[in-house]
C-alpha atoms as a printed R data frame, in Angstrom:
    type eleno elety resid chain resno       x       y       z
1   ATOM     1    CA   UNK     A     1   6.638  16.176   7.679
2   ATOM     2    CA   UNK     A     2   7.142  14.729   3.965
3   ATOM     3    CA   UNK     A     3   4.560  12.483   2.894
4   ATOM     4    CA   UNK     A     4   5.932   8.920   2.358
5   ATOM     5    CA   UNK     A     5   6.639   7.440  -0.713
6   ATOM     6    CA   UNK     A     6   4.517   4.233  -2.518
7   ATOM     7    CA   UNK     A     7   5.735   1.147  -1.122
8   ATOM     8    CA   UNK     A     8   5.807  -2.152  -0.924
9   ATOM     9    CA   UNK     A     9   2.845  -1.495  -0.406
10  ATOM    10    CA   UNK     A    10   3.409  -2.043  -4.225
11  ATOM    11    CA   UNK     A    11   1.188  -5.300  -4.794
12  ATOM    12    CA   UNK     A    12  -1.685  -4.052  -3.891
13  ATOM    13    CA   UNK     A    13  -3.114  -3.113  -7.167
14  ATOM    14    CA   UNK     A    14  -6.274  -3.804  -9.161
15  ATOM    15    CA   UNK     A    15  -4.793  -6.480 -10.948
16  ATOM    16    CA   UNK     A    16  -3.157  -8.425  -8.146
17  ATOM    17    CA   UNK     A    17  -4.418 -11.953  -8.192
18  ATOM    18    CA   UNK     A    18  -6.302 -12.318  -5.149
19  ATOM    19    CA   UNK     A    19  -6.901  -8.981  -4.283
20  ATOM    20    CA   UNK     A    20  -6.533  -8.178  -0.527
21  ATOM    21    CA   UNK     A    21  -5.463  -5.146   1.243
22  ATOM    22    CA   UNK     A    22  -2.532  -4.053   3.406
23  ATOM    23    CA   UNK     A    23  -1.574  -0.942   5.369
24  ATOM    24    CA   UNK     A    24   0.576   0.615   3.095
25  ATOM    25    CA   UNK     A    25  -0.009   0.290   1.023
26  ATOM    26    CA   UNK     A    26   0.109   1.503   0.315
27  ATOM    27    CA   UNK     A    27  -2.684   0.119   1.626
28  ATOM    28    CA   UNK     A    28  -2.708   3.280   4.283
29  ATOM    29    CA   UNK     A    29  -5.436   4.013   4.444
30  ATOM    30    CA   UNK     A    30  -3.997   6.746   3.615
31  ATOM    31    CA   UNK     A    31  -0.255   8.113   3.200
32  ATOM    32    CA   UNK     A    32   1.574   8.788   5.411
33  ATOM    33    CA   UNK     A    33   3.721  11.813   6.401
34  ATOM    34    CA   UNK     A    34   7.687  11.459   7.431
35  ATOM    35    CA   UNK     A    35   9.931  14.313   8.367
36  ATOM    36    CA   UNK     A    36  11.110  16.437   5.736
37  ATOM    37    CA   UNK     A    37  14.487  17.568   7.769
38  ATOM    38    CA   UNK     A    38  17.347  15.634   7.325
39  ATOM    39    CA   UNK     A    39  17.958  15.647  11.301
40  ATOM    40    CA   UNK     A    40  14.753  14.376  12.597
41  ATOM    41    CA   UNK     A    41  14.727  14.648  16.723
42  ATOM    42    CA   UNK     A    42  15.811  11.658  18.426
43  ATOM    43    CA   UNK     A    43  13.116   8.821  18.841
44  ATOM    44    CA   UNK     A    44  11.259  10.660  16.348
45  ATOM    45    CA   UNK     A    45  13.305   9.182  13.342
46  ATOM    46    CA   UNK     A    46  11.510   8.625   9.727
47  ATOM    47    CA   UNK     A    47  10.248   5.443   8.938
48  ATOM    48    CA   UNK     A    48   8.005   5.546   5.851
49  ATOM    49    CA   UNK     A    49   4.468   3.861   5.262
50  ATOM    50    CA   UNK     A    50   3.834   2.591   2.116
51  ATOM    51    CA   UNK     A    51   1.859   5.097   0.376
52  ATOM    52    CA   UNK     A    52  -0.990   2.991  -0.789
53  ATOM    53    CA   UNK     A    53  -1.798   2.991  -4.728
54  ATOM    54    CA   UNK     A    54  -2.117   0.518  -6.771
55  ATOM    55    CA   UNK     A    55  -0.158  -2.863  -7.793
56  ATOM    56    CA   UNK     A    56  -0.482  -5.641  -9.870
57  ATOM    57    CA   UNK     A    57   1.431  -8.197  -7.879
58  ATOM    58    CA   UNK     A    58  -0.047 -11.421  -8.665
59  ATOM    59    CA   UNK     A    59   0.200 -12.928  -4.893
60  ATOM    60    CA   UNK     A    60  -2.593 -13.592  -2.429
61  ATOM    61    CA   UNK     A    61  -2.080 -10.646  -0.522
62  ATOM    62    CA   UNK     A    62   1.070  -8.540   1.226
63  ATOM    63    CA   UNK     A    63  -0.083  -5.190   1.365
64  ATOM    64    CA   UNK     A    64  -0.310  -2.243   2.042
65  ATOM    65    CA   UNK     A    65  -1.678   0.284   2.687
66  ATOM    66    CA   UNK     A    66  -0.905   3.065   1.146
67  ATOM    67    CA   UNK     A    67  -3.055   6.635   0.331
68  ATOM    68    CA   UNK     A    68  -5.771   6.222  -2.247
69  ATOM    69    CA   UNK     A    69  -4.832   2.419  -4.079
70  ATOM    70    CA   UNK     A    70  -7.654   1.353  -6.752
71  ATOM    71    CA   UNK     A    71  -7.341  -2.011  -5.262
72  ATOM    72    CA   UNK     A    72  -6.009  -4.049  -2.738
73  ATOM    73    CA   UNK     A    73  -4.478  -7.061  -3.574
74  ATOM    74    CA   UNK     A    74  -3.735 -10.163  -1.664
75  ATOM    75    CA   UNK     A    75  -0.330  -9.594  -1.805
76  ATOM    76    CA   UNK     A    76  -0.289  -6.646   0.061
77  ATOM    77    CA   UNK     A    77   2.134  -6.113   2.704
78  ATOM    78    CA   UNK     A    78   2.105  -4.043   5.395
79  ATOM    79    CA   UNK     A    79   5.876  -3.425   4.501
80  ATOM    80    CA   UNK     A    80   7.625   0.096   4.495
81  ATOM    81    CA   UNK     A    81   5.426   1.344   6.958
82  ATOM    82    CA   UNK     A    82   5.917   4.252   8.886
83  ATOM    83    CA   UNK     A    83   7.076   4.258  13.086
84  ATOM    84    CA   UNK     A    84   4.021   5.329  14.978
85  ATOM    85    CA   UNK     A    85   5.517   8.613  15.283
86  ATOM    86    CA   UNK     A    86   5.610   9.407  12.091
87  ATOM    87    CA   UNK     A    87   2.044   8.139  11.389
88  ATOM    88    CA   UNK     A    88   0.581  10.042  14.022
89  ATOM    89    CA   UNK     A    89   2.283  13.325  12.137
90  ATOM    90    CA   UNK     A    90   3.970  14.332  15.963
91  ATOM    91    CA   UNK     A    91   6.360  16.702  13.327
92  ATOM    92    CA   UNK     A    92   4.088  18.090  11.318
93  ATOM    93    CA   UNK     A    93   3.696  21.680  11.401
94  ATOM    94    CA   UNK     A    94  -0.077  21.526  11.639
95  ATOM    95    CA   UNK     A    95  -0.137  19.208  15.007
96  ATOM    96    CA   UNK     A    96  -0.188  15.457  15.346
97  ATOM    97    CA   UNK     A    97  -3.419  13.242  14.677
98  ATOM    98    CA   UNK     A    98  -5.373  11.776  17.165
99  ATOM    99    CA   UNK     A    99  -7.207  10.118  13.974
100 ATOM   100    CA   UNK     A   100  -7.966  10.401  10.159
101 ATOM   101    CA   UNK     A   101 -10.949   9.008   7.550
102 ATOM   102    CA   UNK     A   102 -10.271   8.579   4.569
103 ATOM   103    CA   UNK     A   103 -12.977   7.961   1.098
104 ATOM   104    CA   UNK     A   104 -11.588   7.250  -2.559
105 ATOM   105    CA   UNK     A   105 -13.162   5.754  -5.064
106 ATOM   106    CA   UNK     A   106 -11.700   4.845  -8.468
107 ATOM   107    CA   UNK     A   107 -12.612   3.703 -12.043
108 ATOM   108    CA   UNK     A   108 -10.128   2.065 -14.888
109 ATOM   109    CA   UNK     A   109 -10.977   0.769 -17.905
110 ATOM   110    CA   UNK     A   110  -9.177  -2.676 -19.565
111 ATOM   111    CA   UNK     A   111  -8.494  -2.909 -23.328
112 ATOM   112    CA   UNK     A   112  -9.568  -5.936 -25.372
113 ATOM   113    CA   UNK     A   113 -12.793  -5.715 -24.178
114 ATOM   114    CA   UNK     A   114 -12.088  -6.577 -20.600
115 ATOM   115    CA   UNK     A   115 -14.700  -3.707 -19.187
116 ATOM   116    CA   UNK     A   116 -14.028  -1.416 -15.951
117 ATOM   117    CA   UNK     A   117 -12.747  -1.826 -13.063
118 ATOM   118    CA   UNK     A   118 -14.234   0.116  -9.615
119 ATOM   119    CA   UNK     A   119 -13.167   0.662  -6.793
120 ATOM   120    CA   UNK     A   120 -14.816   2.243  -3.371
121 ATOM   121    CA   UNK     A   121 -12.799   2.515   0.116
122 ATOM   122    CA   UNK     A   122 -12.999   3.992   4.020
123 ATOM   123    CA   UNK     A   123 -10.000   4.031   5.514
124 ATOM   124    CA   UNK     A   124  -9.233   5.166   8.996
125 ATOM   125    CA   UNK     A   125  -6.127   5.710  11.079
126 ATOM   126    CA   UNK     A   126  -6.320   6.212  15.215
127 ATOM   127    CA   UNK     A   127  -3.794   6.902  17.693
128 ATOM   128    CA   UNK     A   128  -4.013   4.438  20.605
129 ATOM   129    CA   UNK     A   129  -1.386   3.424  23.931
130 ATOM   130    CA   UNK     A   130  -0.260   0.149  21.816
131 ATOM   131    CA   UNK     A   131   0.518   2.023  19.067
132 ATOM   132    CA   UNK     A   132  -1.467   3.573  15.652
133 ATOM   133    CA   UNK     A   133  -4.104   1.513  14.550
134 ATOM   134    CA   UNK     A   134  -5.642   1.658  11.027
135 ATOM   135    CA   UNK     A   135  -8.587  -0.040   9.492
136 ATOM   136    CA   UNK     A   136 -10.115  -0.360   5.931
137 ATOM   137    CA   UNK     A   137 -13.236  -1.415   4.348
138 ATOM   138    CA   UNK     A   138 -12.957  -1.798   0.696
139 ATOM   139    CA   UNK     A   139 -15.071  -2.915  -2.407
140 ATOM   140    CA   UNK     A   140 -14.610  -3.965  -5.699
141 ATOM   141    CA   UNK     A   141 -15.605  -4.867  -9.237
142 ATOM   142    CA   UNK     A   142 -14.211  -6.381 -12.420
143 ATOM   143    CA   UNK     A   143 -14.446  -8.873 -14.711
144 ATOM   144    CA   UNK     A   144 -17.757  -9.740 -13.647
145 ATOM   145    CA   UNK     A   145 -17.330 -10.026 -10.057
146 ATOM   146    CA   UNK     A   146 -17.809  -7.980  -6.974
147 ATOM   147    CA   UNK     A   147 -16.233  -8.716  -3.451
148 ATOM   148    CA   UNK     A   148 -15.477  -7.019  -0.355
149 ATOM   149    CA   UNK     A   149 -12.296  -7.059   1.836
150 ATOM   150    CA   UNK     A   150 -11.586  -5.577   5.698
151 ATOM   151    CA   UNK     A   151  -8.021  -5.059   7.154
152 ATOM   152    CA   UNK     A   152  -6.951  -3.836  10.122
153 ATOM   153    CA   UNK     A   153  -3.047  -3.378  11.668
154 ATOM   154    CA   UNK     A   154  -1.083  -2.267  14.323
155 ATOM   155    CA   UNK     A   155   2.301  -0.123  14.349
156 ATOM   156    CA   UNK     A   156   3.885  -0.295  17.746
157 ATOM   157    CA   UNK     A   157   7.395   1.445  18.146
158 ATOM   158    CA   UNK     A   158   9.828  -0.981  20.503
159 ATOM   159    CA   UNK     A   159  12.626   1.750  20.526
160 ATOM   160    CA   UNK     A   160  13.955   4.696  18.447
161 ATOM   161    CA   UNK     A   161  15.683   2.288  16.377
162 ATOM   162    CA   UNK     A   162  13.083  -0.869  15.812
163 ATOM   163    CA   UNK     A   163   8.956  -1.178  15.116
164 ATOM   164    CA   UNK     A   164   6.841  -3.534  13.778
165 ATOM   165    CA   UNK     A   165   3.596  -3.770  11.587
166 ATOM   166    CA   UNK     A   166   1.226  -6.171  11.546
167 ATOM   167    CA   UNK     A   167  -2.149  -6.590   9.904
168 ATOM   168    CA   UNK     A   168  -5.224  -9.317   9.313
169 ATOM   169    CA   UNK     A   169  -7.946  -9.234   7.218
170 ATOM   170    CA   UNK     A   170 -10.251 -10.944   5.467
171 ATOM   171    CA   UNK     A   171 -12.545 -10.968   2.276
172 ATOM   172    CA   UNK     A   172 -14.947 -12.336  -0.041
173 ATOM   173    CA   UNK     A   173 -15.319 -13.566  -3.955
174 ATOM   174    CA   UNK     A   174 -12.235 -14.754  -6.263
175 ATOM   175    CA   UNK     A   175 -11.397 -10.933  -6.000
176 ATOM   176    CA   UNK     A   176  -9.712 -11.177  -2.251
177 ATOM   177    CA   UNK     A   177  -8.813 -13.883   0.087
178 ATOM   178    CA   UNK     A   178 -10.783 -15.816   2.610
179 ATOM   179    CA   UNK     A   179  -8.297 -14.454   5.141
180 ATOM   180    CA   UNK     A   180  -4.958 -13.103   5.188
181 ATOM   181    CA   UNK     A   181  -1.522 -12.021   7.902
182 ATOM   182    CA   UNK     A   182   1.839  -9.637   7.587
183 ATOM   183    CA   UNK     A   183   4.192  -9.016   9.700
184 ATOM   184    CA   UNK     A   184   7.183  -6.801   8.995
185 ATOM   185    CA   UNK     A   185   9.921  -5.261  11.349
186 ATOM   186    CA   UNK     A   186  11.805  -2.307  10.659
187 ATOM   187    CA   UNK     A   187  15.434  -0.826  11.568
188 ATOM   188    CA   UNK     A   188  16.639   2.874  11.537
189 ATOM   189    CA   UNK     A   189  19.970   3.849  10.262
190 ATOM   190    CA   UNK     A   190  22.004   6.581  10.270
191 ATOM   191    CA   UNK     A   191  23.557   9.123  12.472
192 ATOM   192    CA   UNK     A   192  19.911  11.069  12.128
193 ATOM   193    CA   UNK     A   193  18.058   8.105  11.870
194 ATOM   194    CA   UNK     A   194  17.366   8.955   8.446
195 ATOM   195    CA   UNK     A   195  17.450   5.211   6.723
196 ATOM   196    CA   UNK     A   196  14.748   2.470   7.238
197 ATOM   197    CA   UNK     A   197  14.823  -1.004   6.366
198 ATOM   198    CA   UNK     A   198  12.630  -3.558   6.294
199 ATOM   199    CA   UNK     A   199  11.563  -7.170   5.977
200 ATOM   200    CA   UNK     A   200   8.110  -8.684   6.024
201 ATOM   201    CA   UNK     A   201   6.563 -11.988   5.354
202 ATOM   202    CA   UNK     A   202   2.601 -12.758   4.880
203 ATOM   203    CA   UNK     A   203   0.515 -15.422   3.941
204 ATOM   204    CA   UNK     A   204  -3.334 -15.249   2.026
205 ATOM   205    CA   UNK     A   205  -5.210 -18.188   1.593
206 ATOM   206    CA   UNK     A   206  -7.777 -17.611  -1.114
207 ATOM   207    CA   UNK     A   207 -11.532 -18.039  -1.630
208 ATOM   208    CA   UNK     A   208 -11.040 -21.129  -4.588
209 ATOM   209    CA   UNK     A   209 -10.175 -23.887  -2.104
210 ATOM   210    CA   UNK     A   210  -6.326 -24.436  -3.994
211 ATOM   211    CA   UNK     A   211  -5.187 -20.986  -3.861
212 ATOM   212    CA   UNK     A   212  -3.247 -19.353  -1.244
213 ATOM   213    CA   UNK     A   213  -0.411 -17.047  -1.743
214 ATOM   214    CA   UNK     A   214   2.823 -16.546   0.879
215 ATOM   215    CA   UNK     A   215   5.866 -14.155   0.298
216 ATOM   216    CA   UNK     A   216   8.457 -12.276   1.625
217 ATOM   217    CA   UNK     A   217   9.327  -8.720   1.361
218 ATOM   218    CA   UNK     A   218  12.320  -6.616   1.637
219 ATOM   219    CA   UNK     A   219  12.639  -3.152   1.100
220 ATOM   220    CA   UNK     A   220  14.623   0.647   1.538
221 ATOM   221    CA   UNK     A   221  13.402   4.205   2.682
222 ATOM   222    CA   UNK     A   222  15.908   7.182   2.977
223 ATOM   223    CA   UNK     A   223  14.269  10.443   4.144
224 ATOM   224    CA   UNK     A   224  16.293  13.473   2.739
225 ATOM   225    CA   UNK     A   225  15.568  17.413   2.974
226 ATOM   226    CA   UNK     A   226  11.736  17.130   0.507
227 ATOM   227    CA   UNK     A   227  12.299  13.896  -0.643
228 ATOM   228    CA   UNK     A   228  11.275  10.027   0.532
229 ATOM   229    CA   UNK     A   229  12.847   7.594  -2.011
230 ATOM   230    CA   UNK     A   230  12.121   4.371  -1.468
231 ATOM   231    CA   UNK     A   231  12.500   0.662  -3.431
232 ATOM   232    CA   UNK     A   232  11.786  -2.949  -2.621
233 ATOM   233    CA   UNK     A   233  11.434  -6.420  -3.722
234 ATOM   234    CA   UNK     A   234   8.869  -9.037  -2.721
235 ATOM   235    CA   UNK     A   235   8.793 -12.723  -3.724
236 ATOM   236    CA   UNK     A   236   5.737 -14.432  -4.065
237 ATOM   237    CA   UNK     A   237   5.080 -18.257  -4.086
238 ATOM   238    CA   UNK     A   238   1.819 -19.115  -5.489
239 ATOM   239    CA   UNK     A   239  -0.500 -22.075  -4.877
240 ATOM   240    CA   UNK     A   240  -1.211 -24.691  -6.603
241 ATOM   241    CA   UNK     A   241   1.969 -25.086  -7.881
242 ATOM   242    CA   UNK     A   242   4.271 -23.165  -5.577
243 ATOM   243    CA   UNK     A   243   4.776 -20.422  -8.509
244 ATOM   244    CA   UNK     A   244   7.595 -17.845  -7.450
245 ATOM   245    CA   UNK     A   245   6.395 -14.524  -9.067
246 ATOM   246    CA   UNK     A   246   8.754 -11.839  -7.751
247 ATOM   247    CA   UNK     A   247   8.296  -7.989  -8.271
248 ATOM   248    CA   UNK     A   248  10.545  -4.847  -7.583
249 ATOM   249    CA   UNK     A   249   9.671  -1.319  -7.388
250 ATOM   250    CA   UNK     A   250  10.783   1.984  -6.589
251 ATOM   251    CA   UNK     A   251   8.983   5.619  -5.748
252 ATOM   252    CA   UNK     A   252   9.926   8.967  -4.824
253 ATOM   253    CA   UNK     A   253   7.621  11.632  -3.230
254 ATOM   254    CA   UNK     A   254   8.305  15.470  -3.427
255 ATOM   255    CA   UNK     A   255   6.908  17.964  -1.063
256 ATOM   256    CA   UNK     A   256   4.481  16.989   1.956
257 ATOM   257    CA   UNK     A   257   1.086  16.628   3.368
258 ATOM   258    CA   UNK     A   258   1.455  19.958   5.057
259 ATOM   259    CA   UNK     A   259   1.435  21.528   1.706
260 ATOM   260    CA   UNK     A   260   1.316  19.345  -1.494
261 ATOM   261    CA   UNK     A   261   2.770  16.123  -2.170
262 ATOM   262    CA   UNK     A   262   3.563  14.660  -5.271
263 ATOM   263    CA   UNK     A   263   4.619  10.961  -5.464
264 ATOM   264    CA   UNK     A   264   5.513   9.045  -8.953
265 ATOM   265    CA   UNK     A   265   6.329   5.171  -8.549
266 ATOM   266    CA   UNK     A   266   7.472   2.637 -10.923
267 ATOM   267    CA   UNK     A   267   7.001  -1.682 -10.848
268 ATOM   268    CA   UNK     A   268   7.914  -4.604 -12.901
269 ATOM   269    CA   UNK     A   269   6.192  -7.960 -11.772
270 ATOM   270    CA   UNK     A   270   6.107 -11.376 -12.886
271 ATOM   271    CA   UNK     A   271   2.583 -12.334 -12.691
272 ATOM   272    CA   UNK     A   272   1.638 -16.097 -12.250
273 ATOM   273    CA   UNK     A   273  -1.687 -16.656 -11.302
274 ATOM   274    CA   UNK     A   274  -4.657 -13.698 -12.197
275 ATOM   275    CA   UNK     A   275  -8.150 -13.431 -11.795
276 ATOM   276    CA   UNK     A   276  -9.752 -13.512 -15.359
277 ATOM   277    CA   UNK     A   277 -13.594 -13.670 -16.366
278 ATOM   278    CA   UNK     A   278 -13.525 -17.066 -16.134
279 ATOM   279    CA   UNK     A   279 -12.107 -17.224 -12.381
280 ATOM   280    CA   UNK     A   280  -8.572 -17.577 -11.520
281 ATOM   281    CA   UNK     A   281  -5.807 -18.048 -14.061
282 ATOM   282    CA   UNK     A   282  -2.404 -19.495 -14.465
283 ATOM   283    CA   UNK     A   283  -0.703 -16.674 -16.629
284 ATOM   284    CA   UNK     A   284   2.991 -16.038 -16.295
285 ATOM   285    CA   UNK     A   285   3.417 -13.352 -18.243
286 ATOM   286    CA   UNK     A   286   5.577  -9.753 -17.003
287 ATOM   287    CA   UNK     A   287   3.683  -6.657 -16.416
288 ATOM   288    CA   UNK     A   288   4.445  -2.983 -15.745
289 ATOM   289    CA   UNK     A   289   2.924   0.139 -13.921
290 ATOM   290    CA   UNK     A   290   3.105   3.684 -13.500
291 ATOM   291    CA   UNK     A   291   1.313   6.111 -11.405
292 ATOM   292    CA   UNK     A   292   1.332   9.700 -10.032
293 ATOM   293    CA   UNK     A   293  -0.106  10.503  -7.361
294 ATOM   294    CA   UNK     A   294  -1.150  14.250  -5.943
295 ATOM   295    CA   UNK     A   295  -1.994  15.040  -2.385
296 ATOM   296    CA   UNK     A   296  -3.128  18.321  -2.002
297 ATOM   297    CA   UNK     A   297  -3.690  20.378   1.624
298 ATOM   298    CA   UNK     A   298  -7.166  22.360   1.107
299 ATOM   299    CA   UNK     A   299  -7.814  23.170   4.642
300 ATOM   300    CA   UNK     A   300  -6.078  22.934   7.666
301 ATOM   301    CA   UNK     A   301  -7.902  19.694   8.486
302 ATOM   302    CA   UNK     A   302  -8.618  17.948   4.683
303 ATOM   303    CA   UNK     A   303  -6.533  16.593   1.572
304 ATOM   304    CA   UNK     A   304  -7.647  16.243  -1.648
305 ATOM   305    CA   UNK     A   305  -5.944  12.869  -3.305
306 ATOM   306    CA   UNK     A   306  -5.752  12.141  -7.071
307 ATOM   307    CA   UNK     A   307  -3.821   9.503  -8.335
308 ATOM   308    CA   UNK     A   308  -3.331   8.050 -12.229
309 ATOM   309    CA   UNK     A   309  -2.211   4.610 -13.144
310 ATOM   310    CA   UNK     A   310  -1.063   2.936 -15.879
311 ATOM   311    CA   UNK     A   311  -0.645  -1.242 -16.112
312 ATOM   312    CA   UNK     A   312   0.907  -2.913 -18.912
313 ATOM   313    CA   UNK     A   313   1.003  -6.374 -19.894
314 ATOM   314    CA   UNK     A   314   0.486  -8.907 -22.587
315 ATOM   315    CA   UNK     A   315  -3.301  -9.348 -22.266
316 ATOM   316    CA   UNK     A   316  -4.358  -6.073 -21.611
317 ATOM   317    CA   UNK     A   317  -3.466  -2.401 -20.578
318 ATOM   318    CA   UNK     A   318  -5.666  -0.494 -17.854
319 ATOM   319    CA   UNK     A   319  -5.917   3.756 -17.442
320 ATOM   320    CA   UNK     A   320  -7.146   4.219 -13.560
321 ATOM   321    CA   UNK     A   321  -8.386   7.230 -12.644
322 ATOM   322    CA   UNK     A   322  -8.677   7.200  -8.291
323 ATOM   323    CA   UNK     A   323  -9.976  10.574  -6.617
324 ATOM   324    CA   UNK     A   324 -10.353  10.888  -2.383
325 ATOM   325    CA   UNK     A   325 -10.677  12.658   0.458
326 ATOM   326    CA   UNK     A   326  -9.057  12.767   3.598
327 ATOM   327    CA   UNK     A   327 -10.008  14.158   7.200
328 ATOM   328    CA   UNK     A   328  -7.809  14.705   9.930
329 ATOM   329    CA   UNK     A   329  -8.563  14.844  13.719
330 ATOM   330    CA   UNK     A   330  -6.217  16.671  15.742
């Protein structure tokens, strides 16, 4: 099994306007594995998670869940996520999971005098009848406030070719919304199954009485022999104003959770409205990041997870540093 690429889980990063979270990427709670063979068995097709790390989408929410993000953002989606088979690892050469914890905790710091930004988050992942369900509890700091956010989602497999995600949560502070919902459906492609793709849509309403964020997403997973590529674009309308404030992205993880995974991932956003020291902000300005991420099998039943980010944009840059752990139940 090849760990899954970052995904649309993209948005989800400390710099997303209302910060919320989503299973990836991707939040994930953690990342998730998909078959490294280019001829998975039937029904047992790759269909990738978002690997959860950090975004700067400047939407409510959409997101996901993904392994290890600094932040969840309201635009999180629960997009590119993987089929319940593949989250519960059923090809993995150590055995499937029955369940997994995970703990990160990240710091960045801001130019211009903008401070650090923290980051602490559980994540958990259980197998169930109805499908995989994973949860997360996360909190965060910066820019002089402090909020906490919960999410929890369902995969449920309908067939070998479709599955769905879908995920609620809710939140506290300027940082995350009052409440949020995504729903995304998936199709596999190929004469192996080997191609996913994916549309989602989500709505956030935010804790400032005018904001609320809502979005689609649309993205693209091929599973080859080592390597998950994957690429997607969300749009974002935000309120007041009904801003659109699209973003694309693409990612590529080497290797797997079996062993060692390495996953890099690139995004370009258009960022309308931001939370700022002084509370949410209309900016409008383009941004850029770039992370690596390392997943690293110590024993049999733990990962180490180390992932650094770099955002760019006009009013600031940010260097995140996010380390974690994850557990596996078998």
């Amino acid at each position: 099994m090849g760990a899954v690429a970052y995904s649309s889980y993209a948005a989800t990063g400390m710099d997303a306007a209302i910060p919320a979270t989503g299973f990836q990427h991707p939040r994930l709670l953690s990342l998730y594995d998909a078959p490294t063979a280019p001829a998975p068995a039937a029904g047992k097709a790759p269909a990738m998670m978002p690997a959860v790390a950090g975004t700067n989408i400047p939407v409510a929410a959409a997101a996901p869940v993904a392994p290890a993000p600094l932040a969840v953002a309201l635009d999180q989606n629960p997009g590119p996520g993987a089929s319940a088979d593949i989250l519960a690892g059923k090809d993995s050469e150590l055995g499937p999971e029955r369940g997994a914890l995970e703990l990160v905790g990240g710091d960045g710091n801001m130019t211009h005098g903008y401070g650090h930004v923290r980051l602490v988050a559980l994540r958990g992942m259980m197998v169930t009848s109805a499908g995989v369900v994973q949860g997360e509890l996360t909190q965060q700091s910066r820019f002089g406030y402090s909020g906490n956010y919960g999410n929890v989602s369902l995969t449920h497999d309908f067939s070998e070719d479709y599955y769905t995600t879908v995920a609620v949560g809710t939140g506290n502070s300027p940082l995350f919304p009052s409440w949020r919902v995504d729903t995304t459906g998936y199709r596999k492609f190929g004469s192996e199954r080997q191609y996913v793709a994916g549309v989602g849509a989500y709505y956030a309403k935010g804790n400032e009485s005018a904001r609320a964020d809502q979005g689609l997403l649309f993205t693209g997973i091929g599973y080859f022999i080592g390597l998950v590529i994957e690429g997607g674009v969300r749009l974002n309308w935000a309120n007041p104003g009904t801003i659109l404030g699209p973003s694309q992205y693409i990612a590529a993880t080497f290797g797997n959770d079996d062993h060692r995974a390495i996953i890099v991932r690139y995004e370009h956003a258009k960022e309308t409205y931001k939370v700022l020291p002084g509370g949410p902000e209309l900016v409008n300005f383009k941004s850029n990041t770039a992370s690596i991420q390392w997943r690293q099998r110590i024993t049999r039943d733990s990962l180490l997870l180390a992932m650094l980010e770099y955002y760019q944009s006009p009013l600031y840059d940010r260097l995140s540093l996010t380390l974690g752990w994850r557990w596996s139940f078998r």
